[in-house]
C-alpha positions in Angstrom: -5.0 7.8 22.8 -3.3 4.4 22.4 -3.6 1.9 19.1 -3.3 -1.0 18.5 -2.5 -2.2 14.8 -3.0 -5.2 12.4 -1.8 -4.6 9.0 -2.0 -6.4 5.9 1.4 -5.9 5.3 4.0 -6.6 8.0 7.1 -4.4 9.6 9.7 -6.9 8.0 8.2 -5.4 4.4 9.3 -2.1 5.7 12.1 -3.5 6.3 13.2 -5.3 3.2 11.2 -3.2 0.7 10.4 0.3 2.5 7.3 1.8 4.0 5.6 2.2 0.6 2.1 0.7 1.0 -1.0 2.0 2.5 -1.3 0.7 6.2 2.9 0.8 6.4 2.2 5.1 5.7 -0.6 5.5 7.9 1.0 3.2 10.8 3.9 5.3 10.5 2.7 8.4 10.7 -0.1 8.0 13.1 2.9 7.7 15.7 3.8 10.9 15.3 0.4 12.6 15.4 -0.3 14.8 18.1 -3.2 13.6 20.7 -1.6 9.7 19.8 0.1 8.0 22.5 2.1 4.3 21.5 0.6 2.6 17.9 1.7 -0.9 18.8 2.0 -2.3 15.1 1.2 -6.4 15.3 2.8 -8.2 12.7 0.9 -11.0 11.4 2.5 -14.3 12.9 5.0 -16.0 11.3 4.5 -19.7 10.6 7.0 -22.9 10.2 5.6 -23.1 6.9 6.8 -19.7 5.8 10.1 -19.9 7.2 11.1 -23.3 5.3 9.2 -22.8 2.1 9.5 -19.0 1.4 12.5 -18.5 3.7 10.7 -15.6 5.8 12.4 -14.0 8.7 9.7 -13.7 11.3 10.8 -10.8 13.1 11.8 -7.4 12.7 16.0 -6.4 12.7 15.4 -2.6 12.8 14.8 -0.3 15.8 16.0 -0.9 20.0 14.5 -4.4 21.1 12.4 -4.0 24.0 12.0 -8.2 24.8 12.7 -11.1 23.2 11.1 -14.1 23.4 11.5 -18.0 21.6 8.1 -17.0 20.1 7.8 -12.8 20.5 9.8 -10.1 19.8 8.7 -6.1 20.6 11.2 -3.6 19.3 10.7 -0.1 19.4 11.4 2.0 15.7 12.9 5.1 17.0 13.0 6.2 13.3 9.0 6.5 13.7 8.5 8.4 17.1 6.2 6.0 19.3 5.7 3.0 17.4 6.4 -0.2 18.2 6.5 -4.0 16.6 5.3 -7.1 17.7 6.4 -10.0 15.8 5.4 -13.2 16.5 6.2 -17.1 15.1 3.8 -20.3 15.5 5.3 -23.5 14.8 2.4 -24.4 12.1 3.0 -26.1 8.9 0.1 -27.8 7.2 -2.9 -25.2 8.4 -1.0 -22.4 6.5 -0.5 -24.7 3.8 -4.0 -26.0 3.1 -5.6 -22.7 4.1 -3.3 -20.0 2.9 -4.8 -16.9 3.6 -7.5 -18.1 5.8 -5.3 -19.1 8.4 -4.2 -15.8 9.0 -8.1 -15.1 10.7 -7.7 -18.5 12.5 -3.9 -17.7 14.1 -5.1 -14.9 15.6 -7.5 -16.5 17.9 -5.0 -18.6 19.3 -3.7 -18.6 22.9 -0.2 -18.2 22.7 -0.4 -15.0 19.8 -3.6 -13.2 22.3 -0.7 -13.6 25.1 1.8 -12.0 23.4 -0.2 -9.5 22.6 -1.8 -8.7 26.1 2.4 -9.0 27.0 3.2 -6.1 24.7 0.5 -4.0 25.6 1.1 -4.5 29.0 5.0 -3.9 28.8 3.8 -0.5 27.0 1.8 0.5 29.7 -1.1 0.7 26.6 -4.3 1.6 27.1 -7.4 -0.3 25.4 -8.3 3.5 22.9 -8.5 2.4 19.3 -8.2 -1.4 17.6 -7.2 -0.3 13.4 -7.7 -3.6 11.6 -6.6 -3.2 8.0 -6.7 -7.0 7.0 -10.6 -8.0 6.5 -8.8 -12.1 7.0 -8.0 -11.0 10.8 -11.4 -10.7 11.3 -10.9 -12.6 14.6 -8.9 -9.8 16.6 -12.3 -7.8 17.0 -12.5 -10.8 19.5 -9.5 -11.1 20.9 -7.7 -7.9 21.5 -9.9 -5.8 23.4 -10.4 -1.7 22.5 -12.9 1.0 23.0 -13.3 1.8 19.3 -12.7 -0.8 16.3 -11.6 1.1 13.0 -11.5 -0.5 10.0 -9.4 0.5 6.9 -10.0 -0.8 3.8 -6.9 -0.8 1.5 -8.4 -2.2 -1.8 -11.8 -4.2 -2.1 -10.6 -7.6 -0.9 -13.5 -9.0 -2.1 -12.7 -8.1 -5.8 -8.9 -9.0 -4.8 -7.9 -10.7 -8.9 -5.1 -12.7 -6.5 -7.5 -14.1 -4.0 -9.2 -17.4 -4.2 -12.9 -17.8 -4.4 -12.9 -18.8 -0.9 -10.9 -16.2 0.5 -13.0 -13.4 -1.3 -16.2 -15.2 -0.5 -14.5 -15.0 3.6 -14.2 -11.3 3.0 -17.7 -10.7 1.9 -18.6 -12.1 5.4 -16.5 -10.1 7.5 -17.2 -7.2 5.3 -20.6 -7.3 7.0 -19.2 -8.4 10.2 -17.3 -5.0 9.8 -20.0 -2.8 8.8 -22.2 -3.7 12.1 -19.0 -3.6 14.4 -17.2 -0.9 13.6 -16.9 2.5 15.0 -15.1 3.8 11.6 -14.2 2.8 9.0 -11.5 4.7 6.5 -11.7 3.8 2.7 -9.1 4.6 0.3 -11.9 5.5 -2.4 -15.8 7.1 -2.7 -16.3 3.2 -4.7 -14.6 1.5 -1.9 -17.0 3.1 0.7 -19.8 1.7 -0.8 -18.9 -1.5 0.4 -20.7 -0.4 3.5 -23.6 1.1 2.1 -27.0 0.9 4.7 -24.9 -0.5 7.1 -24.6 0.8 10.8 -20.7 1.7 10.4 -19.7 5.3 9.8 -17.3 5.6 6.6 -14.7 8.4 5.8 -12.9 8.5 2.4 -9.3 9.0 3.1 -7.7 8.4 -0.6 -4.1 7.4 -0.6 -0.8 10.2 -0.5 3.1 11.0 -0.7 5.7 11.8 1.7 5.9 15.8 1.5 9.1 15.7 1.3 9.1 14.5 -2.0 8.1 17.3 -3.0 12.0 18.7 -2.9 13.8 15.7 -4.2 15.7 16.3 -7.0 17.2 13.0 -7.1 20.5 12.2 -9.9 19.6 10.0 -12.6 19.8 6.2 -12.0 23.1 4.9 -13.4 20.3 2.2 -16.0 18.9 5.3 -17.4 22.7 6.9 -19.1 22.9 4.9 -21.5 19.6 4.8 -23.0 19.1 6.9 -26.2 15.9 9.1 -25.8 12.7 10.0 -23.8 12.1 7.3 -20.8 8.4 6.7 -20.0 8.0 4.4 -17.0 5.4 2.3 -14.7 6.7 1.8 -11.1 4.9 -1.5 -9.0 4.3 -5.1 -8.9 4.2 -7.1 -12.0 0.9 -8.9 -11.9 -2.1 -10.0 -14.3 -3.0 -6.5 -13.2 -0.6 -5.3 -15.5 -2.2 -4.8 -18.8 0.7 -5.9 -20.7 -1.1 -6.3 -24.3 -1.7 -2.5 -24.0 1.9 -2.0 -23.0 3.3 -4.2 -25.7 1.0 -2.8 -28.3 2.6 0.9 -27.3 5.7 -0.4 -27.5 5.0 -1.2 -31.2 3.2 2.0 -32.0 6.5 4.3 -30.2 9.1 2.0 -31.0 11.6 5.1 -30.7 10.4 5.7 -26.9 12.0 3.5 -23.6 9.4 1.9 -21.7 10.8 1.5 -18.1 9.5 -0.9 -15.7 10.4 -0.9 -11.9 8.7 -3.8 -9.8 8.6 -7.4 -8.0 7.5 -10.0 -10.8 4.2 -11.9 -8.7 3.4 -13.8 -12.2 6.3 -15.0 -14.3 4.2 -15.6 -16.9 3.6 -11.5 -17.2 7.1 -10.7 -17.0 7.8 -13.6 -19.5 5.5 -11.9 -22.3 7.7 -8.7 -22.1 11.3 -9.3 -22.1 11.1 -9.9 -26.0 10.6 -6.0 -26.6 13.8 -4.5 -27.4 12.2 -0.8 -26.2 10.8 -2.2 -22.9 13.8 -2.7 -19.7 12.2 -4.3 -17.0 14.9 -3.3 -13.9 13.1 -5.3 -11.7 12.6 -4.8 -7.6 14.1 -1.7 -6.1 14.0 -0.8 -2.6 11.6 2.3 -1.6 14.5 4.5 -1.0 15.3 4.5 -4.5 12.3 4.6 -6.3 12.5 8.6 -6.1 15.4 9.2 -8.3 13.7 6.9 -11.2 10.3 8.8 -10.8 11.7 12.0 -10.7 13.7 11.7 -14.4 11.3 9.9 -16.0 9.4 12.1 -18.7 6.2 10.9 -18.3 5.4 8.0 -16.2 2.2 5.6 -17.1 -0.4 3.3 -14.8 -1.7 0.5 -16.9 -4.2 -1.4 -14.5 -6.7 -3.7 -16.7 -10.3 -2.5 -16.5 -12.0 -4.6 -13.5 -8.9 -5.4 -11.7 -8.5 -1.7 -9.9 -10.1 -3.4 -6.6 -11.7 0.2 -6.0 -8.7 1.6 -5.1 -6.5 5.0 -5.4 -3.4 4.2 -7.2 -0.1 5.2 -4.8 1.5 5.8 -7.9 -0.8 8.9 -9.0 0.6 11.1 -5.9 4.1 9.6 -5.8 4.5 10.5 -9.6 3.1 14.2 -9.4 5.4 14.8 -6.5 8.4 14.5 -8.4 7.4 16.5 -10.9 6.5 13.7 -13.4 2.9 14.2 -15.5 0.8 10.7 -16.1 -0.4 9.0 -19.1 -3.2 5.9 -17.3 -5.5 3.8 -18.7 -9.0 4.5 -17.0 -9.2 4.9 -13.2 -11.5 6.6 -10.3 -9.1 9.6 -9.5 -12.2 11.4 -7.5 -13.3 14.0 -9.8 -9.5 15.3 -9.5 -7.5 17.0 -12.7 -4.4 17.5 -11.1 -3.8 21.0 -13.2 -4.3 18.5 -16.3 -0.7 16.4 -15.5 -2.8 13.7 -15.5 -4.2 12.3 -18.5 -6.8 9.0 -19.2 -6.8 7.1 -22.4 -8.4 3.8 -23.1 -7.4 3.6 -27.2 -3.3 3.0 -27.9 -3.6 6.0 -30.4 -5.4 8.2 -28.2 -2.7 7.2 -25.4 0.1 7.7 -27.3 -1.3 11.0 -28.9 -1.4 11.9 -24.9 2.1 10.9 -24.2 3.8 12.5 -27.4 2.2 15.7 -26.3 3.7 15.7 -22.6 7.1 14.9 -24.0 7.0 17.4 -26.1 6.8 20.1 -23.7 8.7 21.7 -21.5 10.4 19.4 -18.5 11.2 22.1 -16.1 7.8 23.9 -16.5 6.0 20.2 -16.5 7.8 19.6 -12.9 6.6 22.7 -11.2 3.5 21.9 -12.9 2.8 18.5 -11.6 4.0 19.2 -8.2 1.8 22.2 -7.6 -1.5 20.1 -8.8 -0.6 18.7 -5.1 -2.9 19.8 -2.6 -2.1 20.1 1.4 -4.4 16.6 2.4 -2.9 15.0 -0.3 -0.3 14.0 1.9 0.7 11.7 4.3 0.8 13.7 7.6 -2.5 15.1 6.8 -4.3 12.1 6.2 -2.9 11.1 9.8 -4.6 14.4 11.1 -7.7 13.6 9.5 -8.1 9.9 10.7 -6.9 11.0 14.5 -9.6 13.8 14.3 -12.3 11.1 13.2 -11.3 8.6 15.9 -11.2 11.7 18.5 -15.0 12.4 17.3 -16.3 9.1 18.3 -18.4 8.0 20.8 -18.6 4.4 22.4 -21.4 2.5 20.9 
């Protein structure tokens, strides 16, 4: 069984930050599921636009090259068994401009990108088995790249996205129905997210988000930021947003002024990051590549998720797993973790007192018991490969409508 996907994300994020999203995971190990023959990953297209405002590369530098083209590149990434990249550029400048996101659904309808596609998937001898859309805005290659089944993955609730305009969220709503009578599957990352597609025709799984296994046997050396502070670290790990409930964090910063407050992430909204470099107790290291995030998870003493109520998108927070792997408990402000306790390592406040009551009481024990505690609150499908397995074995179970 072939596939063909679209992510939200791209290959060259792989690249520059690691494979540390959702689609990025399940792309990656899909290719090495058994029963899966190539899972041609298509970059979204690159436009002129992007390369002189943002400076974005539009193809990938990783893995063997298979063809390159003025416009295509397909480059196989050994590093991921049978996956391969398509990357693609269109010499566009004011559509991407004026329509942002929506141009992505509009780019994928035209000639020269459904070439290169057919091109790749002819080069790699692909069969037409499974089409796994994970971007609701490329609605359009239900229509243009041809497939037995269409599976639909949905990340976060797009339509709740706090970053999308009002016209990009009112654009998902439509293809949100477009993808309830159309698809085959659909795979959604939380029992909230699913209902999405209540009373419509598509059948729904809930695959909730995972680690690596392997993290389970890091025991990565302290980061060289960390020696020199004085005391117990408690730290968030992600992108600095208006997601970030950084009132909350700064009001816990006051009430433990004796604890560090780490944070690891991208700044999307200056204006965040602005309100918190004043704290003395708060150190904002800013972006670190995938690869490294382990060794600052793994030796914090308790780690935190501070999502504002109503910006969660129904989603699964990554961080929950990726945390309890390395042996780390959690302090979070409400979330949906499905019914879960995770051997009580993870712990949900809404009230600063309450939350710092929580977080005293975790640093107060034990760290080596804490460790084996957390990491044992794992179960076997809350990992990667097994979500794979689970979302191969739903595909395999299908039959053409």
């Amino acid at each position: 069984m072939d596939i063909t996907l679209v992510g939200y994300r791209d290959w060259i994020h792989a690249e520059t930050a690691g494979v540390n999203v959702r689609d990025l995971h399940i792309a990656a190990h899909l290719a090495n599921q058994p029963g899966i023959g190539k899972v041609l990953f298509i970059n979204r297209p690159v436009s002129l636009a992007e390369l002189i405002v943002r400076r974005k590369r539009w193809r990938t530098v990783s893995g063997e090259v298979l063809y390159s083209k003025y416009n295509c590149q397909l480059s196989h990434m050994k590093e991921y068994g049978n996956l391969y990249v398509l990357s693609q550029f269109v010499p566009d400048i004011v559509s991407p401009l004026v329509n942002k996101r929506l141009w992505w659904n509009s780019v994928f309808r035209r000639k020269s990108v459904v070439d290169n596609i057919k091109l790749a998937k002819k080069q790699l001898a692909m069969d037409d088995d499974v089409l796994y859309l994970f971007s609701p805005l490329a609605i359009s290659t239900i229509d243009t790249i041809p497939h037995k089944f269409f599976v639909h993955d949905v990340i976060d609730n797009f339509a709740k996205h706090n970053r999308f305009r009002h016209r990009e969220r009112e654009f998902v709503l439509q293809a949100y129905k477009l993808i309830g009578a159309k698809a085959n599957l659909v795979t959604c990352v939380s029992d909230k997210a699913s209902e999405i597609f209540k009373d419509m025709p598509a059948k729904t799984i809930v695959v909730r988000n995972g680690v690596d296994k392997a993290w389970l046997e890091m025991e990565p050396k302290k980061p060289a930021e960390f020696k020199d502070m004085e005391g117990k670290i408690v730290g968030f790990g992600g992108y600095i947003t208006d997601k970030l409930d950084t009132e909350f964090l700064l009001e816990l910063a006051d009430f433990l002024p004796q604890i560090n407050f780490v944070i690891i992430g991208d700044a999307y909204d200056k204006e965040v990051l602005k309100s918190l470099r004043d704290k003395s107790n708060i150190h904002l290291i800013g972006f670190r590549q995938f690869k490294k995030i382990p060794s600052y998870y793994y030796n914090f003493d308790v780690a935190l998720i501070l999502y504002k109520q109503g910006k969660g998108h129904d989603g699964d927070p990554l961080k929950v797993y990726e945390y309890l792997s390395l042996g780390t408990p959690v302090v979070s402000l409400p979330l949906d973790m499905g019914g879960r306790e995770f051997n009580g390592m993870v712990k949900v406040e809404s009230d600063v007192r309450a939350f710092s009551d929580e977080l005293l009481k975790f640093l107060n024990k034990d760290r080596d018991e804490l460790r084996v505690t957390c990491r044992s609150a794992l179960l076997e499908n809350d990992f990667w490969h097994e979500k794979a397995r689970m979302i191969v074995k739903s595909i395999q179970g299908l039959s053409v409508k």
